[in-house]
C-alpha positions as CSV (number, residue, x, y, z in Angstrom):
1,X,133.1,154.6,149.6
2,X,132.8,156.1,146.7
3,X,128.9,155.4,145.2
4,X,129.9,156.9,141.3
5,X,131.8,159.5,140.1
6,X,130.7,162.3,142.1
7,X,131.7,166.1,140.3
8,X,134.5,164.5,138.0
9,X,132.1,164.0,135.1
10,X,130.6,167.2,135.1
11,X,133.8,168.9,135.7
12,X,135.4,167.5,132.8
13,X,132.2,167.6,130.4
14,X,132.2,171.7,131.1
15,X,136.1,172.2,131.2
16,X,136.1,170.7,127.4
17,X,132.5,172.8,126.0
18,X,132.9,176.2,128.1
19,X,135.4,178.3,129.7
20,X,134.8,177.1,133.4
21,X,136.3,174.8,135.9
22,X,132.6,173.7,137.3
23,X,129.4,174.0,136.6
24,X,128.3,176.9,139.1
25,X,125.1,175.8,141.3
26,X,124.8,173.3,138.1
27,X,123.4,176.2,136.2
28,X,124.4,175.1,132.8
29,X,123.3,171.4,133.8
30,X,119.8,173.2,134.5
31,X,119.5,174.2,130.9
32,X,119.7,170.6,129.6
33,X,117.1,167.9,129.3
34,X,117.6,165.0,130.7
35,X,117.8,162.2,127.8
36,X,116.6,158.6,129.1
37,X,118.4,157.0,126.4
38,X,121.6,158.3,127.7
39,X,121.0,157.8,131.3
40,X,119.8,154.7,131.5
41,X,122.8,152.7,130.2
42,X,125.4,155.1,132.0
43,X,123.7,153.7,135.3
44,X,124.0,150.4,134.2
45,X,127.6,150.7,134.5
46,X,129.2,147.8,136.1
47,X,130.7,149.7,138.8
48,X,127.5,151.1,140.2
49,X,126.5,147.0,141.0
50,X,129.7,146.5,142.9
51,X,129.2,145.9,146.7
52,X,131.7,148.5,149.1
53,X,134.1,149.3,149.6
54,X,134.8,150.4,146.2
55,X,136.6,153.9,145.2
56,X,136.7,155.5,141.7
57,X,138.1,158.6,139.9
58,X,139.2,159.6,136.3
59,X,141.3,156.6,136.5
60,X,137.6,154.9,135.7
61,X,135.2,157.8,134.9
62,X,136.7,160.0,132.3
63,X,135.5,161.3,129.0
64,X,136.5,158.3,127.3
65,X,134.3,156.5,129.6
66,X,131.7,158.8,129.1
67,X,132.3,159.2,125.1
68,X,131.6,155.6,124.8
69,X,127.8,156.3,125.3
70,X,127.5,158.7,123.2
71,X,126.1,159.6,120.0
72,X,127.8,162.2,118.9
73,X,124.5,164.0,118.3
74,X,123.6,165.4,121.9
75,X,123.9,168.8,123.1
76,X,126.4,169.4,125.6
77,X,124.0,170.7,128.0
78,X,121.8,167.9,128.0
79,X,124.6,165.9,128.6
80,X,125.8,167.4,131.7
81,X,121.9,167.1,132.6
82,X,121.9,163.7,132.4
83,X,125.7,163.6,134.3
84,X,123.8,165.4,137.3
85,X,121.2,163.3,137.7
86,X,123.9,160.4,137.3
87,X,125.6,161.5,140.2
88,X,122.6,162.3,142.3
89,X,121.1,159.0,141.5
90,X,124.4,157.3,142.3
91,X,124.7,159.2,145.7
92,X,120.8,158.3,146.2
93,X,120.7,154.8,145.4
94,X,123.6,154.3,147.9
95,X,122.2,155.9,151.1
96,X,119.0,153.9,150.2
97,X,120.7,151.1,150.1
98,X,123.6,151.1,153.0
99,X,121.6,153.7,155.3
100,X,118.2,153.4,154.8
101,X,116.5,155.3,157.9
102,X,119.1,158.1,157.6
103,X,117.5,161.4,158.6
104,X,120.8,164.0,157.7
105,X,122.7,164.0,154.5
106,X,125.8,166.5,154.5
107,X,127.6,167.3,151.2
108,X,130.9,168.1,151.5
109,X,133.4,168.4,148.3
110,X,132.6,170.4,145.1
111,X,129.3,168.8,144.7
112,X,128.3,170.9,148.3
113,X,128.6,173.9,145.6
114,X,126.4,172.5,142.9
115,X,122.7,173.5,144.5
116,X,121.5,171.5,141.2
117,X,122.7,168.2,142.5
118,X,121.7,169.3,145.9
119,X,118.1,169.6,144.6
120,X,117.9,166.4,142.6
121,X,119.3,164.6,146.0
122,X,116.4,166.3,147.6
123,X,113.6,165.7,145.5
124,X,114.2,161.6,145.6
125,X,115.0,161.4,149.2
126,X,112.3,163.8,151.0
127,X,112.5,162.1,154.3
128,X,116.0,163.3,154.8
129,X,117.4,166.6,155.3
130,X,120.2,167.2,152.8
131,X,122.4,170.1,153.9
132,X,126.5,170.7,153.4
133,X,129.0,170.1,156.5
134,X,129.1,174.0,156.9
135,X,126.1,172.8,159.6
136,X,128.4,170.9,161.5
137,X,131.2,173.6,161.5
138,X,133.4,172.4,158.5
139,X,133.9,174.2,155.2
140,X,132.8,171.8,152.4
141,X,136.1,172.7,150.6
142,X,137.9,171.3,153.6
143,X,136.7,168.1,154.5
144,X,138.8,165.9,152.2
145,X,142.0,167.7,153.7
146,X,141.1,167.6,156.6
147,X,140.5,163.9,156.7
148,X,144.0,163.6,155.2
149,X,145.3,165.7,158.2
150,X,143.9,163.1,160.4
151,X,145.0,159.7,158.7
152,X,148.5,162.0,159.1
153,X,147.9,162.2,162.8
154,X,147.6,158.9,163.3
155,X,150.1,158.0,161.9
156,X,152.8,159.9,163.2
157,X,150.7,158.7,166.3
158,X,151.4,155.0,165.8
159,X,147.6,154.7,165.3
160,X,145.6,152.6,163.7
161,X,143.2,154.5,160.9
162,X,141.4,152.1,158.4
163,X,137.8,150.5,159.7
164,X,138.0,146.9,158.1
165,X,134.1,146.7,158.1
166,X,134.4,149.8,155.8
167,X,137.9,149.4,153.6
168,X,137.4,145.5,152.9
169,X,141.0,145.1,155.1
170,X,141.5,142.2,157.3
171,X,142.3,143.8,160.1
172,X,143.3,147.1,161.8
173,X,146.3,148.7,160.8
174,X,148.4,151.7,160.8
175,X,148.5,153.1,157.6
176,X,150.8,155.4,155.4
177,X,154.7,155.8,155.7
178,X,157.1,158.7,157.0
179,X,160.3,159.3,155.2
180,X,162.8,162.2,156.1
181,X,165.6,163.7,154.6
């Protein structure tokens, strides 16, 4: 499930102040301080409360979302500060939660890239080791399509792919469709 919005706040705070995609490592979220103010109602988003399975994406958390909170006076780097620690708390607060004695934490995705986010993962869950899937063989950049390449096996396969104890479903079911020309 999805525990917040993972990389698309950050993405989108940097694409609107600088001339890059992502923040690389979270350098420019480095530079910022981290304003409580800010944070605290962010987190106290209703979505964050919801039980799983939930899912989000800009569809939810988008800069209007995120322009609601704000000022207006804040620098932009202390911004995407505080959108870091969102996320990291967010990913955090959810392995706490759902897997408490977890020893391994892999990152896959864009926020695998952002050693910032990495860190702040780190610092507030010492008893786990936080590394990307690149330990277990599979390029971080991959993982989503590769997923998709398997919910596409299965069901060319006649194969059932959803876990109801993890989607919310009522039972097992072959998902997707197949249409040719």
């Amino acid at each position: 499930f999805d525990s917040g919005p993972g990389n698309t706040l950050m993405d989108r705070w940097i694409q609107l102040h600088q001339d890059n995609r992502w923040d690389h490592n979270g350098d420019w979220a480095r530079t910022g301080l981290v304003d409580e103010e800010l944070l605290l109602p962010l987190q106290q988003d209703r979505y964050f409360s919801r039980k799983p399975p939930k899912s989000t994406g800009l569809e939810y958390f988008n800069l209007d979302w995120l322009n609601a909170f704000l000022k207006g006076n804040e620098k932009p780097c202390d911004v995407q500060a505080a959108l870091c620690t969102l996320t990291a708390h967010t990913v955090v607060d959810a392995i706490l939660e759902f897997l408490p004695e977890v020893k391994k934490i892999y990152l896959c995705g864009g926020g695998a890239q952002n050693t910032r986010l990495k860190e702040l993962i780190q610092s507030q869950i010492d008893r786990a080791e936080v590394s990307t899937t690149d330990a277990l063989g599979a390029d971080p950049k991959w993982v989503e399509a590769i997923a998709f390449a398997w919910l596409a096996r299965q069901r060319i396969s006649l194969q059932t792919a959803n876990l109801p104890e993890v989607t919310g479903a009522t039972k097992r079911a072959i998902l997707g469709s197949v249409y040719l020309p």
